[in-house]
C-alpha positions as CSV (number, residue, x, y, z in Angstrom):
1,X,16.4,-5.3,-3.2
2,X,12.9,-4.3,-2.5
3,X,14.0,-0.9,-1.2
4,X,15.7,-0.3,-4.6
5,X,13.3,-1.3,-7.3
6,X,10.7,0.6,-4.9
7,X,12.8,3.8,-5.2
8,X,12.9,3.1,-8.7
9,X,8.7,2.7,-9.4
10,X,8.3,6.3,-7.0
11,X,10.7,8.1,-9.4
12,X,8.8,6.5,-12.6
13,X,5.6,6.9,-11.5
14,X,6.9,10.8,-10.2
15,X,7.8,11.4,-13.6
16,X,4.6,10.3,-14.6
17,X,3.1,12.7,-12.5
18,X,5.2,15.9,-13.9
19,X,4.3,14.5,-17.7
20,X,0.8,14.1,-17.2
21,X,0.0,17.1,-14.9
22,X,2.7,19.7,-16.1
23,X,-0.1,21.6,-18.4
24,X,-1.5,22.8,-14.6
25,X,1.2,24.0,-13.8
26,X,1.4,26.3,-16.6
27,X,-2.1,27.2,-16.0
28,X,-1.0,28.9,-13.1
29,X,0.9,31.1,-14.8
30,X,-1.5,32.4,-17.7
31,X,-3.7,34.7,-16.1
32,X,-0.5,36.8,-15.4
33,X,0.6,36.6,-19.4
34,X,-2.5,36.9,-21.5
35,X,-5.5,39.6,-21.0
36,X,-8.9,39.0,-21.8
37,X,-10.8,39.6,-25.4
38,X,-12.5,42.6,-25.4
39,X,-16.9,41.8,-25.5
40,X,-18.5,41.8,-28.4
41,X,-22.1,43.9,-29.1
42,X,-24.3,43.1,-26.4
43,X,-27.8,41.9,-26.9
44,X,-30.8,40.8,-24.6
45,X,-31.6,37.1,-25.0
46,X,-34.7,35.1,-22.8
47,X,-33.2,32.5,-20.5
48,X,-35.1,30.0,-18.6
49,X,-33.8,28.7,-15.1
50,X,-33.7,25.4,-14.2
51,X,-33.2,24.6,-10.7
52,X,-33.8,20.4,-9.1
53,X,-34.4,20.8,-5.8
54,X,-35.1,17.5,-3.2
55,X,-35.8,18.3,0.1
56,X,-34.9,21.8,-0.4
57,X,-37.2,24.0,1.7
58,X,-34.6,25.7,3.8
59,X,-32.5,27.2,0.4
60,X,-34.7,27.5,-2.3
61,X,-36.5,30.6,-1.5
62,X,-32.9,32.3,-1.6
63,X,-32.2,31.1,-4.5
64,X,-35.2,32.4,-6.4
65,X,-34.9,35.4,-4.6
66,X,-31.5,36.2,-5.7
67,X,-32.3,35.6,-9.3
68,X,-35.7,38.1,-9.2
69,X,-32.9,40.8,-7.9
70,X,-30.7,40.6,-10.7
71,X,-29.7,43.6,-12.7
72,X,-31.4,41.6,-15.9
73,X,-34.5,42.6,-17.3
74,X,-36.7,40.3,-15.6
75,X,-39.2,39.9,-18.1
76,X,-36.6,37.9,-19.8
77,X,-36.1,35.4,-16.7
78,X,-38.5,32.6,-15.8
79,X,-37.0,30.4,-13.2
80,X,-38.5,27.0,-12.7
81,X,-38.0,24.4,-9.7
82,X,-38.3,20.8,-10.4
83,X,-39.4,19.6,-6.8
84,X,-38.1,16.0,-7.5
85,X,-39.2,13.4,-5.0
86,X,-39.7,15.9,-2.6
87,X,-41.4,15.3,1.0
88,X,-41.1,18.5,2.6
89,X,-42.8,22.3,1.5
90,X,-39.7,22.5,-1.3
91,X,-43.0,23.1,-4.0
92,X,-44.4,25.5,-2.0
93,X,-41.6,27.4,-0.9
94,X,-40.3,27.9,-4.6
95,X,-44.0,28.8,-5.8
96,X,-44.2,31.6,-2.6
97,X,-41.0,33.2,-4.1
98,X,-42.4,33.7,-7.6
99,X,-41.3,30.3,-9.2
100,X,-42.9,28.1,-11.5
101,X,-43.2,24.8,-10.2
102,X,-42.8,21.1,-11.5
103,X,-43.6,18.4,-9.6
104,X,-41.8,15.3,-10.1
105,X,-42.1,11.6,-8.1
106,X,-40.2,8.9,-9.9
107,X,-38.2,6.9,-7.2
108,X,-36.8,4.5,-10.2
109,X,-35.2,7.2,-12.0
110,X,-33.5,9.2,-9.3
111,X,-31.0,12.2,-9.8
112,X,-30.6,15.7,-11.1
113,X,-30.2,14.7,-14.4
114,X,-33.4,12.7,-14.7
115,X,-35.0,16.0,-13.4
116,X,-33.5,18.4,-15.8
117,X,-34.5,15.7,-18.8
118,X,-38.2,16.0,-17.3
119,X,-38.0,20.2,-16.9
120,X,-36.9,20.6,-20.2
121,X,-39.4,18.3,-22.0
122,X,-41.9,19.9,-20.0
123,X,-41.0,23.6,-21.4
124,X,-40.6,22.0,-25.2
125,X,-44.2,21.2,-24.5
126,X,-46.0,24.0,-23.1
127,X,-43.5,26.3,-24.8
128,X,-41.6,25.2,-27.6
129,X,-38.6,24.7,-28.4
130,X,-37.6,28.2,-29.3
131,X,-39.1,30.4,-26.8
132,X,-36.1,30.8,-24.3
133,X,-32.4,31.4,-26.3
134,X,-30.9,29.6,-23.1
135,X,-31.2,27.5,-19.9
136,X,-28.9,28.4,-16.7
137,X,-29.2,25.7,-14.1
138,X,-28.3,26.0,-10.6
139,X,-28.4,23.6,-7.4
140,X,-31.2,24.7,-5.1
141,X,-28.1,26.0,-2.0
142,X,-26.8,28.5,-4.8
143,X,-27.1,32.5,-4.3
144,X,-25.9,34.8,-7.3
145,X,-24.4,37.9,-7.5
146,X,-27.2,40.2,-8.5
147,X,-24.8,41.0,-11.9
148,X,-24.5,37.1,-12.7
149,X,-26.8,36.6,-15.1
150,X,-26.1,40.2,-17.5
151,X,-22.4,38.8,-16.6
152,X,-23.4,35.4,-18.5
153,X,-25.2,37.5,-21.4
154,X,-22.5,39.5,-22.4
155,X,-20.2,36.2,-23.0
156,X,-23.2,34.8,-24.4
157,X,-23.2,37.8,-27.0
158,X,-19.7,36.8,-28.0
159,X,-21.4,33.7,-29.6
160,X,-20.4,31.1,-26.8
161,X,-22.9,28.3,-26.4
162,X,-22.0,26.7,-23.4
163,X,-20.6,28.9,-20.7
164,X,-19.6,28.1,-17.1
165,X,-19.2,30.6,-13.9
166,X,-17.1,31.7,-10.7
167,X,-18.0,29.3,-8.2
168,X,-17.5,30.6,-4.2
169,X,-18.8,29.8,-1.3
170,X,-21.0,30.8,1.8
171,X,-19.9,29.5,4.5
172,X,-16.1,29.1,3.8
173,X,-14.8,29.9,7.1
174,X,-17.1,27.3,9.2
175,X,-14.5,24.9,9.1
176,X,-11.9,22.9,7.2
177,X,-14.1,20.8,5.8
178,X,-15.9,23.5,3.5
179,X,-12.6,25.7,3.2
180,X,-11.3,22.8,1.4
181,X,-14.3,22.5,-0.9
182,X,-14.7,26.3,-1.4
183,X,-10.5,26.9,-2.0
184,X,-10.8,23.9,-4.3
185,X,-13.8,25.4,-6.1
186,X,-11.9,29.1,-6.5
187,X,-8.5,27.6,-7.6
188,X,-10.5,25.7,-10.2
189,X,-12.2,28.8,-11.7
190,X,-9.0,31.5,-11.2
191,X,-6.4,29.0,-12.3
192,X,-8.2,26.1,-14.7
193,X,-11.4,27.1,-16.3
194,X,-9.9,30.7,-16.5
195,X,-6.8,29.8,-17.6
196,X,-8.4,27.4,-20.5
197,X,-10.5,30.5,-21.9
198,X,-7.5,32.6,-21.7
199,X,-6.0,30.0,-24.2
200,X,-8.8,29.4,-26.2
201,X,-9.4,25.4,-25.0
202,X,-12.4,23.8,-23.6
203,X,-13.5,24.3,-19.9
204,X,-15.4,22.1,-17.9
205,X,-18.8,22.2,-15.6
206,X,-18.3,22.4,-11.9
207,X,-21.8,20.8,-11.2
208,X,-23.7,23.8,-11.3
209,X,-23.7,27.4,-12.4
210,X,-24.0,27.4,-16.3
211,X,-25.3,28.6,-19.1
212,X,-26.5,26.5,-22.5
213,X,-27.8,27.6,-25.6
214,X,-31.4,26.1,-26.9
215,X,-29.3,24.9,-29.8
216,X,-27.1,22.8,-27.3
217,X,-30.3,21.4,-26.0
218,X,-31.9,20.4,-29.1
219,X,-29.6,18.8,-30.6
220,X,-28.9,16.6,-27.6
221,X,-33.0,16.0,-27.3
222,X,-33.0,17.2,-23.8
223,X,-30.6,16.4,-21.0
224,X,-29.6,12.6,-21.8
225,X,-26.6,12.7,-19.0
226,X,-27.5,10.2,-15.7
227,X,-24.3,9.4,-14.3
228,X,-23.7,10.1,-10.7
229,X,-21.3,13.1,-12.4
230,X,-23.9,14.2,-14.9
231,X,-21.5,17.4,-15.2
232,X,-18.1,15.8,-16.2
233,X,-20.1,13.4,-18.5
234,X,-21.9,16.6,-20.2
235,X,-18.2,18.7,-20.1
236,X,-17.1,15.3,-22.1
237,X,-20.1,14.5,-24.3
238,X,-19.1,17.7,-25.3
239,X,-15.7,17.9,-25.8
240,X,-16.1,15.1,-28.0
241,X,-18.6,16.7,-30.5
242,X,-15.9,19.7,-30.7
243,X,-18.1,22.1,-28.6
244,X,-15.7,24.4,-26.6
245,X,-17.1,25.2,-23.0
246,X,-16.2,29.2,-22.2
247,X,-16.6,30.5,-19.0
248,X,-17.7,33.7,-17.5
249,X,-14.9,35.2,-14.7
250,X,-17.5,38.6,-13.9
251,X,-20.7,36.0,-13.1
252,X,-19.8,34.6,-9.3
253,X,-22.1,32.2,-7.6
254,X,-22.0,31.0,-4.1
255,X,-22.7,28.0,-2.3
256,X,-23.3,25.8,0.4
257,X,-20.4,23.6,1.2
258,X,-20.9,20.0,3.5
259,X,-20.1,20.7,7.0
260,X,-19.6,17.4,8.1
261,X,-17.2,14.5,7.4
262,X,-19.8,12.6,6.7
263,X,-21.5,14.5,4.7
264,X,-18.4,15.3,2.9
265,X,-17.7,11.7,2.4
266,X,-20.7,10.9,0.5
267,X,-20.9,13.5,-2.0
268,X,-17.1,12.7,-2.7
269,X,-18.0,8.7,-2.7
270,X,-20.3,10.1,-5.4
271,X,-17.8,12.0,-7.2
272,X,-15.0,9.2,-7.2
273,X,-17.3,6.5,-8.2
274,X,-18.8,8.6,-11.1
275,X,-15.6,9.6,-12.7
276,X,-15.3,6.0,-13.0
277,X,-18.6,5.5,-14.7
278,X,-17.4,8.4,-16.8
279,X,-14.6,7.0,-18.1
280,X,-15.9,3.0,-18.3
281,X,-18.7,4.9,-20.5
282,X,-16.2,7.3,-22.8
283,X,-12.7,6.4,-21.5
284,X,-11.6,4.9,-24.9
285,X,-13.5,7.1,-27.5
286,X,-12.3,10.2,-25.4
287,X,-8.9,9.3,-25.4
288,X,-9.0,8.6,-29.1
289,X,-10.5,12.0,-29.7
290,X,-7.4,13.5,-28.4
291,X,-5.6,11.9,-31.2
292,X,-8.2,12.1,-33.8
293,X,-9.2,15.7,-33.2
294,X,-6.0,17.1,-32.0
295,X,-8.1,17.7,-28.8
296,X,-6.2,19.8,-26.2
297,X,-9.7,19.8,-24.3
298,X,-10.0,16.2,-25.0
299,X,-6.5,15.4,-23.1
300,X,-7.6,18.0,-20.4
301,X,-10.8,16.1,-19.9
302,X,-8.8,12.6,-19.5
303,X,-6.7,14.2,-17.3
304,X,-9.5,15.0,-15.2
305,X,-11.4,12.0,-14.5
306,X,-8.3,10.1,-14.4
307,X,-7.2,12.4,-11.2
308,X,-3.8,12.8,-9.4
309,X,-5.0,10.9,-6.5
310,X,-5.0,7.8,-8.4
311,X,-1.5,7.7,-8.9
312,X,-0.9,8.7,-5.3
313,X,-3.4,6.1,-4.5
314,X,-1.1,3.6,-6.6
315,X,1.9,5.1,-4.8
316,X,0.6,4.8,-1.3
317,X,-0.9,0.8,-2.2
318,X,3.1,-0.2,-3.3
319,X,4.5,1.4,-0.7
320,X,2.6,0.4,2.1
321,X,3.2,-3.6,0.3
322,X,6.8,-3.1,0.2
323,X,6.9,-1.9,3.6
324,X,4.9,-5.1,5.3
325,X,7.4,-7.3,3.1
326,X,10.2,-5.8,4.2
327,X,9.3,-6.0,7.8
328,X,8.2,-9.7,7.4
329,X,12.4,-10.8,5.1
330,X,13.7,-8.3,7.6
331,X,14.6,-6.0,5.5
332,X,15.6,-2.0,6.1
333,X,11.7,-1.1,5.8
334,X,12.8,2.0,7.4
335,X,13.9,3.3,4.2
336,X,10.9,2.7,2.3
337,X,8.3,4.5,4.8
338,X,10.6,7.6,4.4
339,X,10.3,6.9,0.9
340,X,6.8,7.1,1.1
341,X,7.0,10.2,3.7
342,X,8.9,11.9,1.0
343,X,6.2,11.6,-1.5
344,X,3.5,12.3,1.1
345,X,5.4,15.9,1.9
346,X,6.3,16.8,-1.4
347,X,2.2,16.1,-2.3
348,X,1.3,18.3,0.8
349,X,3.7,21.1,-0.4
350,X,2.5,21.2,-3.8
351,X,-0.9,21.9,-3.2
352,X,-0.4,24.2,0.1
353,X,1.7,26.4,-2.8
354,X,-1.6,26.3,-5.1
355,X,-3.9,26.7,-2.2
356,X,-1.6,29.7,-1.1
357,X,-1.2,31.3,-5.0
358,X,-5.3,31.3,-4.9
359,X,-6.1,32.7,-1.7
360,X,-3.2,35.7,-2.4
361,X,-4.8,36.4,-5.9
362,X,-8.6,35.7,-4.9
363,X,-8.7,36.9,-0.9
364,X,-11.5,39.9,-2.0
365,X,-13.7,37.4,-3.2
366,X,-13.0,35.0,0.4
367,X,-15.6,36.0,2.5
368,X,-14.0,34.8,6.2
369,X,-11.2,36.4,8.5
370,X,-7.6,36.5,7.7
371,X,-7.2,33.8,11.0
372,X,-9.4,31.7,9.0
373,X,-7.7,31.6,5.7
374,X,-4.1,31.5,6.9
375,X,-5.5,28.7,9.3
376,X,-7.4,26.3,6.6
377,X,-4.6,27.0,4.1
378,X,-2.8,24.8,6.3
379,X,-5.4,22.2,6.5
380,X,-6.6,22.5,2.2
381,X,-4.1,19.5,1.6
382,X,-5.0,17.0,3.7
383,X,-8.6,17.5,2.6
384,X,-7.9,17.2,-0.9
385,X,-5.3,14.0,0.9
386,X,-8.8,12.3,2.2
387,X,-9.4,11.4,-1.4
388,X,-7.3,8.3,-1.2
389,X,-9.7,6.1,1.1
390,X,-12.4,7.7,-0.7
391,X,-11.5,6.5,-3.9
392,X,-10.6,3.0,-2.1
393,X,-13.8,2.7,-1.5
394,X,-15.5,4.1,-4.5
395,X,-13.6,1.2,-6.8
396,X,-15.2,-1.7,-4.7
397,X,-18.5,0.1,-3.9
398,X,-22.0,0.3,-5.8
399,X,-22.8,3.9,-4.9
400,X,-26.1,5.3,-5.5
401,X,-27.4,9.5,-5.9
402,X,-28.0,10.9,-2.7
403,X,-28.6,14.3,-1.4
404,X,-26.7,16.7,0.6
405,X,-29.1,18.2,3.3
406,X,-28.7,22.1,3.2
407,X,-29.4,24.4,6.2
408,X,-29.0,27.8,4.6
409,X,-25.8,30.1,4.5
410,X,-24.3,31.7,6.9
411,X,-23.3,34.8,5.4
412,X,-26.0,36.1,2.9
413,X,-25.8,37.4,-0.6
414,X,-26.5,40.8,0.6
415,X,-24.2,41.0,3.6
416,X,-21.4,39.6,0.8
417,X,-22.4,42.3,-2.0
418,X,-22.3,44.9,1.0
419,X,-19.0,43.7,2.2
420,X,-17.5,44.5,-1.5
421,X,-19.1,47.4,-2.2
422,X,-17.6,48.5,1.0
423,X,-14.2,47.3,-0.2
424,X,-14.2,49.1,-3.2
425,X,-15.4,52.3,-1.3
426,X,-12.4,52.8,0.6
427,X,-10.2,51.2,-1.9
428,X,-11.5,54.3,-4.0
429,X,-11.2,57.1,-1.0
430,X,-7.8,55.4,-0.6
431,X,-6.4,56.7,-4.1
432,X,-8.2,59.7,-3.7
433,X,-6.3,61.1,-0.9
């Protein structure tokens, strides 16, 4: 009996899955069917950069660095570092590499998004509101592409407001820890955020790496987002009010990925246990938007703080229930952990097939030996499968902002510019002959 009506709640709660999820799936498939719009008239704008660093002395300078060797009229570029509770040289290392420096100590109001609220205030004062036509902000580990920012202009010349980038990583191949971050990151550029702008629907911020317009800003009074996942509650804030999120495939950003477990098991605490402040905050008026606006990007964003892991979460809780009731009526509890093995391989499958579309389609842009992607590739779903205790623990636990100590990349922004414009050297001499 229990064996049955479990069979029954994995096939309802499978089709569940397909329903709710099946957009993705078609997502994959869009960048193959529909090309992008042509640019409109480029023109210069002023952009201020926002970056809040904690405890950030070992990155910072390679940050600012990378943004005074963009190919962007840098008369047009003032980058400022909000040193935010800071107890290291963070200030002075951002002010020795040509930023402008805010110092901020308020241990009651912790997080990025109380920093970015303090930044921009700041610049409305001394500045106005008027003076810079957008704000990019970036964590402190982050190193751009030196065409990043005229990248980010030219779709902000097509009259987008809100724009979000090509997030990679440094240090992809230092273990499966970060591969799983950094493949995550890349499939969730190539075939989401890319795939949503393709189709003309709202994308979403990856935490850092964007672009918004002054207009954006004033009319929200600053940055007024202090969740733990001030990026997902912005992406929805926004979603709400109707403004579509584009993104920017040409403007790639890299950066540092956790290397530990531990490490990796905090920031995702973080994550887990802010996408349910998100929706407690805006669960109910989002999901009524979808309705009320006709919001594809409203749905989307649902989708996306109401992750697959919680129904594999819910899968895994029943099954593992059934399984210690049939062992204690002596039952054929056999049966159900196969049933649960089933759903446990068919999981692993699915993602190794996503993880294996997006290295194929993005490998120029994965910075590591071909042993080291075939190798992780193999490991990228049971690190997205470590989610499940995670969010276990995120329900029952009051988590709080930490950061994530950075050490510095180890491949650098010039060695991964070389690298390509090696690539597309003998790609070239290659047709030639």
């Amino acid at each position: 009996m229990i064996i049955e009506t479990v069979k029954i709640v994995n096939l309802i709660l499978g089709a569940m899955f397909f329903v709710l999820y099946s957009y993705q799936f078609v997502y994959l498939l869009i960048p193959f069917l529909i090309k992008d719009k042509p640019h409109k008239e480029t023109k210069l704008h002023r952009f201020a950069v926002l970056i809040s660093a904690r405890n950030e002395e070992n990155v910072i300078a390679t940050l600012v660095d990378s943004i005074h060797h963009q190919d962007y009229p840098q008369e047009l570029i003032d980058v400022y570092v909000i040193a935010d509770n800071c107890t290291d040289e963070t200030a002075k290392s951002a002010e020795d590499a040509g930023a402008i420096v805010f110092v901020r100590n308020d241990m009651e109001k912790v997080g990025k998004g109380y920093a970015l609220d303090y930044a921009l205030n700041r610049i409305f004062d001394e500045r106005g509101k008027d003076f810079y036509d957008g704000f990019f902000v970036f964590d402190a580990d982050n190193i751009l592409d030196r065409r990043y920012i005229s990248a980010m202009n030219r779709t902000f010349s097509d009259g987008h407001r809100i724009i979000t980038s090509y997030r990679n990583s440094t240090n992809y191949g230092t273990n499966w820890i970060t591969a799983g971050y950094a493949l995550w990151y890349i499939r969730e550029s190539k075939f989401l955020n890319n795939s949503r702008m393709l189709l003309n629907t709202g994308c979403a911020i990856s935490g850092t790496g964007f672009l918004v317009h002054k207009d954006v800003i004033n009319r929200i009074g600053g940055w007024k987002y202090f969740l733990l996942t001030e990026d997902i509650e912005f992406s929805i804030a926004n979603a709400m009010e109707g403004e579509k999120i584009a993104y920017c495939k040409d403007a790639i950003l890299y950066d540092e990925q956790p290397q530990t477990f531990k490490q990796s098991w905090t920031q995702r605490l973080r994550w887990a246990r802010g996408f349910l402040q998100v929706f407690g905050k805006y669960g109910k008026n989002l999901i009524a938007s979808i309705f009320k606006r006709k919001s594809t990007t409203c749905y989307d964003m649902t989708i996306t703080i109401i992750p697959a892991i919680f129904i594999t979460l819910l899968v895994a809780i029943i099954n593992t229930a059934a399984i210690i009731a049939g062992m204690c009526l002596g039952e054929n509890w056999q049966g159900l952990a196969i049933s649960l093995l089933q759903w446990v391989l068919s999981g692993y499958v699915m993602l190794f097939a996503i993880g294996a579309l997006t290295l194929i389609t993005e490998n120029k842009r994965i910075h590591t030996s071909t042993f080291k992607k075939i190798k992780y590739l193999f490991t990228f779903p049971i690190f997205l499968f470590t989610y499940v205790p995670i969010s276990i623990v995120a329900i029952f636990k009051n988590v709080e902002w930490e950061p994530t100590r950075h050490h510095g990349p180890p491949v650098s922004a010039s060695k991964i510019e070389k690298n390509t414009v090696k690539r597309k050297r003998r790609k070239f001499k290659t047709k030639k002959k």
